[in-house]
C-alpha positions in Angstrom: 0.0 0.0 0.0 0.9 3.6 -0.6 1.1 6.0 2.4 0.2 9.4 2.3 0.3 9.1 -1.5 3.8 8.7 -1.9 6.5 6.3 -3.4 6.7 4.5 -0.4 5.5 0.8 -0.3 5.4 -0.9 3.3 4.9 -4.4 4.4 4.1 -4.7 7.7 4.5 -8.0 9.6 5.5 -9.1 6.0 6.0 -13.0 5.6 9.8 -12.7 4.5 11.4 -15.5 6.4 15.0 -14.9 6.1 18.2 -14.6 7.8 18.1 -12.5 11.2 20.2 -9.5 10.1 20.8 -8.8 13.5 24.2 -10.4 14.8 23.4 -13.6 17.1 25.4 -16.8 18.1 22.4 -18.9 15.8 21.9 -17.8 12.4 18.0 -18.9 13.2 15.2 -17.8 10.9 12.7 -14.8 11.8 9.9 -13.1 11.1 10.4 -9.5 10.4 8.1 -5.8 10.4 9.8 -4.5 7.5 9.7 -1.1 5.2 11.4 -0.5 2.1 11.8 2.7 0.6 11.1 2.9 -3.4 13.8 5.6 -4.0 16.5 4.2 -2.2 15.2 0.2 -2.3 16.5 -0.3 1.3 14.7 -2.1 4.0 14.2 -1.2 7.6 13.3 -3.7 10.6 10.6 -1.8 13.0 11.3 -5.2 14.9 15.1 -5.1 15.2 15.1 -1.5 14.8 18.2 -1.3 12.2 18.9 -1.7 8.2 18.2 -4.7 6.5 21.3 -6.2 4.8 20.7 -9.7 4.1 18.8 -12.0 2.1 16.7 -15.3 1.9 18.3 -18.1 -0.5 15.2 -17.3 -2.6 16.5 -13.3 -2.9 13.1 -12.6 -1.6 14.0 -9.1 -0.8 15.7 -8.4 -4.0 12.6 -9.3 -5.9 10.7 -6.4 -3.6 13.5 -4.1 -4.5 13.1 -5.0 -8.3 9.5 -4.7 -8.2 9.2 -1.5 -6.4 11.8 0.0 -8.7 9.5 -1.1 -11.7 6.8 0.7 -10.0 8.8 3.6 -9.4 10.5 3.9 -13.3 6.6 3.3 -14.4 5.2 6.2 -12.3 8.2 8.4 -13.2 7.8 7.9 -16.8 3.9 8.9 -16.4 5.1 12.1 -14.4 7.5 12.9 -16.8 4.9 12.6 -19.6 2.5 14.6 -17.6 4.8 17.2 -16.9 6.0 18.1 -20.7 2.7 18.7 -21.0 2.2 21.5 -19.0 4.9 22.9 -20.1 3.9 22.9 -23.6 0.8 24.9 -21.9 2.3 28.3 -19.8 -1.5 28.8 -18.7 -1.1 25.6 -16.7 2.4 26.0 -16.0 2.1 26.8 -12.4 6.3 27.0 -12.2 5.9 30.6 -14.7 5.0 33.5 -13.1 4.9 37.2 -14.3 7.0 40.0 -12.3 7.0 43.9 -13.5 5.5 42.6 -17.0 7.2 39.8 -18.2 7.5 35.9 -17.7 10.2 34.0 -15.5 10.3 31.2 -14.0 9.6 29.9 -11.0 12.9 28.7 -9.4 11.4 26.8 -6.3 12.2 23.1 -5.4 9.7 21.2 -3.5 10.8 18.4 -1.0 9.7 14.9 -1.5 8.0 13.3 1.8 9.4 10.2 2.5 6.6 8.9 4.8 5.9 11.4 7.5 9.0 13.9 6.9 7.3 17.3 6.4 8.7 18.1 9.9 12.0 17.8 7.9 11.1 19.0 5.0 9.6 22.8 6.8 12.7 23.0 8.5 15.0 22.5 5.7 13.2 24.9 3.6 13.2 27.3 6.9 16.9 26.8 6.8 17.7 27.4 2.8 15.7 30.7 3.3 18.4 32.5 5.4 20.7 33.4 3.4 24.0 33.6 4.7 23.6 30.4 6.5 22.9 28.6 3.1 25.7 29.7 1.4 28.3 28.9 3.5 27.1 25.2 3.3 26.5 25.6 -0.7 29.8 27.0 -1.1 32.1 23.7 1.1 33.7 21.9 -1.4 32.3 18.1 -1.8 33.3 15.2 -0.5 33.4 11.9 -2.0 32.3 9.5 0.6 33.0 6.0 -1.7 35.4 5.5 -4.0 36.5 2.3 -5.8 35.0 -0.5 -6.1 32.5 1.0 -3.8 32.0 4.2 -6.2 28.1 4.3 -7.8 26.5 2.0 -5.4 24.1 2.5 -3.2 25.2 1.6 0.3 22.6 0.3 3.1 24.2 1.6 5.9 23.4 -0.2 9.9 24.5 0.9 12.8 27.5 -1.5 12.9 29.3 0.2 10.2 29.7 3.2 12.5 29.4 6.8 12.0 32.6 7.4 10.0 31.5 6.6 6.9 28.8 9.7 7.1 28.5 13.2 7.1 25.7 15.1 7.9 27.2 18.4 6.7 27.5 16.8 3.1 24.5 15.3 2.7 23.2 19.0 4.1 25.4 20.6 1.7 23.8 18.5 -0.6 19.9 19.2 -0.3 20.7 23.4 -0.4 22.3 23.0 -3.6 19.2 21.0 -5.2 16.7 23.8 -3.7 16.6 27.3 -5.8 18.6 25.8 -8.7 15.2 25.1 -10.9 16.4 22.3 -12.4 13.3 20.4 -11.1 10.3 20.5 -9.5 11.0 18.4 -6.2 14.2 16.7 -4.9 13.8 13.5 -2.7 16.3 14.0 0.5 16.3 10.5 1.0 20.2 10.3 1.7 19.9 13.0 3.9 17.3 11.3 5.7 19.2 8.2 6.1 22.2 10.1 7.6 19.6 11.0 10.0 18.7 8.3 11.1 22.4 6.9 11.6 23.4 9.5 13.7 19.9 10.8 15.5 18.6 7.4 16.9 15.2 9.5 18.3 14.0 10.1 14.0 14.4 6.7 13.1 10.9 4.9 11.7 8.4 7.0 9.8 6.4 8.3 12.7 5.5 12.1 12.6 8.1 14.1 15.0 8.3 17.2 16.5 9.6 20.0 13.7 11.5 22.0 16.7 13.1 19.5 18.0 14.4 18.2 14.4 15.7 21.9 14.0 17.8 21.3 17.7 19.0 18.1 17.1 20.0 19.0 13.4 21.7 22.3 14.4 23.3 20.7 17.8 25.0 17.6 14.8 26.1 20.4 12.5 27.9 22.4 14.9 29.8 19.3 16.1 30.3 18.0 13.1 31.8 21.6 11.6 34.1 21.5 14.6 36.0 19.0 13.0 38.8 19.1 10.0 37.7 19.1 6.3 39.6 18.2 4.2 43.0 18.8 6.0 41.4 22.5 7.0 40.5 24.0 9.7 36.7 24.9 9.7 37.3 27.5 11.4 39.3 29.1 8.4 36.6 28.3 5.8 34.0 29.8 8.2 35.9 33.1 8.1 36.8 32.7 4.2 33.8 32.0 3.4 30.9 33.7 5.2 33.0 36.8 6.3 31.8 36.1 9.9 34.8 37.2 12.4 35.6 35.5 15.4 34.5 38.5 17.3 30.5 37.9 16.4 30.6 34.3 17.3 29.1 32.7 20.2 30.5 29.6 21.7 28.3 26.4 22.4 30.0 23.4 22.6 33.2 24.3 21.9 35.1 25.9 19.3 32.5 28.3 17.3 30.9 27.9 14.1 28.9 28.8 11.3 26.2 27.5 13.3 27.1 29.7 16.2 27.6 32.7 14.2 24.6 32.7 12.8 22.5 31.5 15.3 24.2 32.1 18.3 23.6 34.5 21.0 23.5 34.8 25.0 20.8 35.3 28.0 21.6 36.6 31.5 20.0 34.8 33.9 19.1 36.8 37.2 18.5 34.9 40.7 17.4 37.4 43.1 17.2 35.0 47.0 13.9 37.2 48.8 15.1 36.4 51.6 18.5 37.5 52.1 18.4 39.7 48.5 21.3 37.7 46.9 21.8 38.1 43.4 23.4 35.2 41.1 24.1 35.9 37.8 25.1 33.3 34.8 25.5 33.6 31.2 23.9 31.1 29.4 24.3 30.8 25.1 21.6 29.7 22.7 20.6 29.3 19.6 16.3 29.2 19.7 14.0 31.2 22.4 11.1 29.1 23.1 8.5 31.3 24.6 5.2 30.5 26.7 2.0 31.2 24.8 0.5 33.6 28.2 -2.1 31.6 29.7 -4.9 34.5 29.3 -4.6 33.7 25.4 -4.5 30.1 25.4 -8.5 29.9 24.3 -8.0 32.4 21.5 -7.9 30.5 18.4 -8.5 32.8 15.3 -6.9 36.4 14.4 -10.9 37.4 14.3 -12.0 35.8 17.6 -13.1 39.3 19.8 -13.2 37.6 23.3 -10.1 39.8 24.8 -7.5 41.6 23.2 -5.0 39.9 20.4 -2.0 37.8 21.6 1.3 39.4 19.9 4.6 38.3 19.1 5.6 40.9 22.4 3.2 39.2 24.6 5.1 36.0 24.5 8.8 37.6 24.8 7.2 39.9 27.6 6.4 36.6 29.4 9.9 35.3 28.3 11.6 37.9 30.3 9.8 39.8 32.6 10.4 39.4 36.7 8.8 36.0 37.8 8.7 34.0 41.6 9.9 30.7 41.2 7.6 28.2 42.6 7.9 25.9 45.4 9.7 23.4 43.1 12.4 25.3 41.5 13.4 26.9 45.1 17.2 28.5 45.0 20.1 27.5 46.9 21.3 30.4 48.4 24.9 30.1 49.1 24.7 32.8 51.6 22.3 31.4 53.2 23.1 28.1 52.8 19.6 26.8 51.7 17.1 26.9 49.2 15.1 29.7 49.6 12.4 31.4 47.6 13.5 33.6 44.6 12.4 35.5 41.8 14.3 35.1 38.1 14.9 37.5 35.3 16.0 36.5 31.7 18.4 39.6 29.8 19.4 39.1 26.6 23.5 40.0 26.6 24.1 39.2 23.0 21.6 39.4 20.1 22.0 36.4 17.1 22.1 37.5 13.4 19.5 35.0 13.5 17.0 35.5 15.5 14.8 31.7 16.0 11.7 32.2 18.2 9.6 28.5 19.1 6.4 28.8 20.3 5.4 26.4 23.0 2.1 25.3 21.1 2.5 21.6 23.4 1.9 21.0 26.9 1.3 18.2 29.0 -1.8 18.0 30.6 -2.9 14.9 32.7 -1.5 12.4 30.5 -2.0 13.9 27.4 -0.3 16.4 25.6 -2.0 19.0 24.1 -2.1 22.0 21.6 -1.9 25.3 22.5 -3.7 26.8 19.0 -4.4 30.1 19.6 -3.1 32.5 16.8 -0.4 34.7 18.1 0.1 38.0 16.0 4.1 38.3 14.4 5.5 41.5 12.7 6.7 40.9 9.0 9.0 43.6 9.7 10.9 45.8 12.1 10.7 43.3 15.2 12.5 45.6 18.0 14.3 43.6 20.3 16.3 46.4 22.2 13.8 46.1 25.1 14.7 43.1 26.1 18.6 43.7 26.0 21.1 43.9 28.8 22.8 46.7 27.6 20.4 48.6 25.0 22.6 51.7 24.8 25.4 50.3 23.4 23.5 48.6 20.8 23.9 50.7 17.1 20.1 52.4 15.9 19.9 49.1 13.5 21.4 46.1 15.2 18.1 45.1 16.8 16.0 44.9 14.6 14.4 42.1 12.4 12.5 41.3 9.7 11.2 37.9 9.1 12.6 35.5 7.0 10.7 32.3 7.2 7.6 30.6 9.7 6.8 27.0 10.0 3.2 26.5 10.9 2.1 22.6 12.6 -1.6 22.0 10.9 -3.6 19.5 13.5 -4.3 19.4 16.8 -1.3 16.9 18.0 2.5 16.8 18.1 2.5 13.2 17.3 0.0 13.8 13.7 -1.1 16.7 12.1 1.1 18.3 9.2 3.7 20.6 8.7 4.2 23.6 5.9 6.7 26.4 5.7 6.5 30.2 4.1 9.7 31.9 3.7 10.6 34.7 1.6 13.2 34.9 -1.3 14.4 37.4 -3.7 11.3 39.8 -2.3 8.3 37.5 -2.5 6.6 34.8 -0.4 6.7 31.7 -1.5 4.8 28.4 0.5 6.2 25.0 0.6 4.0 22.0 1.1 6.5 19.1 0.8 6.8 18.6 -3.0 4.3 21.9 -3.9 5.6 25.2 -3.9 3.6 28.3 -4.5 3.6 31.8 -4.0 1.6 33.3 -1.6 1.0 36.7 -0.2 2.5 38.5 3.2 -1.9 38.9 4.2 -1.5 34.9 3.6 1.4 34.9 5.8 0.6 37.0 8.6 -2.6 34.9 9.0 -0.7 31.4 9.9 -0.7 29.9 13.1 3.1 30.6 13.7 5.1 27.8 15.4 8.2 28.6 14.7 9.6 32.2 13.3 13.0 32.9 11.9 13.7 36.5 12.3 17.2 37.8 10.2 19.2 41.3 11.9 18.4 43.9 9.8 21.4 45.6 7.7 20.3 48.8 6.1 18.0 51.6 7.6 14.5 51.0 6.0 11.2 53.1 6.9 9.6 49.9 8.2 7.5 50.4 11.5 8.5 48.2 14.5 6.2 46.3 16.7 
């Protein structure tokens, strides 16, 4: 069967007797809860939770492989025929558009799903939205991963090959260069998936995950990844080669700093005041994502034209990110003057603004045993996003450097974290553009303003514009 209409064919509790791909003392014969991807043609155990690598004497699973690829080469022929036909038609050509009078073309480059990846999918078009971020990855020079008699072939990787034979960065690198090139209308990031899935243990399977904590995991794998050599250099020398970024404007997380960092980088103050003794403690602490409260007085506020209170904004949540709070009777403070834990307040600063400014909106929260959607529309500035309110030190802050104007929004459709759907808007060369896995359109900024934000990508601004803040 095909799920969610896509070249993916399953068989679950499939009757493939063959040999137990897992390593044991008995070669014994199994029953396995396979799925077997038709652009790639390997096969995953849900059972043994790893790659499947071996056959039955039959080649049972090579026949699957040769019959899904049949299926595939049939329905890729049929697309392909389908396509050339549009093309010969520009009024149904939905990838020619017309700007200031005359036609271009629509450069855009969907993202297959590959069975419940459009958490994946929103964050990597998120990703290839902010400029300066995508090119430094676009702009590493490739690396050849196989070579000999290995060269060509597809490899099925398991866990005991271990993790030296793969590179997130390249297979990152990779999927930007297939987006904005318009040499097709969706590229299938099934390598990059599968790279995934070797190193980040928590994505494996084809179950829906959480977009946010994709971005962290994928970010957090980057940054130590980049720390690394390539190629005999020094990242730290192509980071300043190539993106221009100076050692001064990094942040440090884990380590040496990196593109990652730089770009997303930047630092909170956190302020411990004890009431009883009026002890302050004070600690630096770096990130690279706020994730701010949705205020409880807006949590049953679900439209933009509900009129049951006033609107939830953007400034409500980082208000309730940073103003004074009392810490509750489980998060008491241990005073070290008074030698206990004592009741105290806490105050977040921000010392050091990002050039990338990555706001998550805490849309889940447990409640009972459930975990629940918070779906109330908070209102988000297009432009001008003034953060110098919320900065340690806002005087010595330049008329320009805190402000933002939004570069991209990933929006969770459904009412759970575990199902629902994931889209992305993001702009590019001046327009707005919405990607749906594999579709891409253009949209409006009413269009965007209107979605359900749950994640916001907010880039520095660099030149004085007449824009009005929030």
């Amino acid at each position: 069967r095909y799920v969610n209409g896509h070249a993916k064919k399953h068989y679950e509790d499939a009757q493939i007797p063959m040999t137990n791909h897992k390593k044991t003392e008995k070669q014994e014969k199994v029953q396995h809860t396979v799925c077997m991807d038709c652009s790639s043609y390997s096969t995953y155990c849900y059972r043994c939770d790893d790659f499947v690598v071996n056959d039955t004497k039959l080649g049972l699973v090579q026949k699957v492989r040769e019959h899904l690829q049949n299926l595939e080469n049939s329905a890729f022929t049929s697309d392909r025929h389908r396509k050339r036909k549009l093309l010969e038609n520009s009024s149904l050509n939905s990838k020619l558009l017309k700007v200031n009078g005359s036609t271009t073309a629509l450069c855009a480059t969907g993202l297959r799903n590959l069975g419940n990846t459009c958490f994946m999918n929103a964050i990597l078009q998120s990703l290839s939205n902010i400029q300066q971020f995508c090119c430094y990855f676009k702009e590493l020079p490739a690396v050849e991963l196989r070579n000999g008699k290995t060269a060509g072939r597809r490899t099925y990787h398991t866990r005991s090959q271990g993790d030296n034979n793969v590179s997130l960065v390249e297979e990152f690198r990779k999927t930007l260069c297939a987006l904005w090139q318009g040499s097709q209308t969706a590229f299938s990031p099934e390598s990059l998936f599968y790279v995934v899935w070797k190193i980040m243990p928590n994505f494996r399977g084809y179950q829906q995950q959480d977009a946010h904590e994709f971005m962290r995991y994928l970010l957090d794998h980057l940054h130590l990844e980049l720390q690394g050599g390539f190629n005999g250099v020094s990242r730290s020398v192509i980071l300043q080669e190539n993106s221009g970024l100076s050692t001064s404007n990094k942040c440090c997380i884990n380590g040496a700093s990196t593109v990652v960092t730089a770009i997303f980088g930047g630092i909170l103050q956190n302020e411990v005041n004890c009431l009883i003794c009026g002890t302050e403690s004070r600690k630096f602490d770096p990130f690279l994502d706020l994730s701010l409260d949705i205020p409880s007085q807006f949590r049953n506020k679900r439209t933009k034209n509900q009129e049951n209170g006033p609107m939830c904004t953007l400034r409500d949540c980082l208000r309730s990110f940073t103003d004074l709070e009392e810490l509750d009777e489980t998060e008491l403070y241990m005073c070290h003057k008074c030698k206990k834990k004592q009741k105290s307040t806490k105050k977040f600063w921000i010392q050091k603004l990002p050039k990338v400014l990555c706001l998550h909106l805490k849309r889940f929260h447990w409640t009972a045993y459930l975990r629940n959607k918070v779906d109330t529309y908070v209102e988000f500035p297009l432009r001008g996003l003034d953060m110098k309110c919320y900065l340690l030190e806002p005087e010595n802050s330049g008329p320009e450097s805190c402000l933002y104007d939004l570069a991209a929004v990933v929006v969770h459709h459904g009412s759970g974290v575990g199902s629902g759907h994931y889209t992305a808007y993001a702009t590019h060369e001046g327009r707005w553009f919405h990607f749906n896995d594999s579709t891409v359109t253009l949209t409006d900024e009413e269009t965007v303003v209107k979605a359900k934000a749950y994640i916001l990508f907010y880039v520095e601004r660099q030149a004085k514009s007449g824009s009005d803040k929030l």
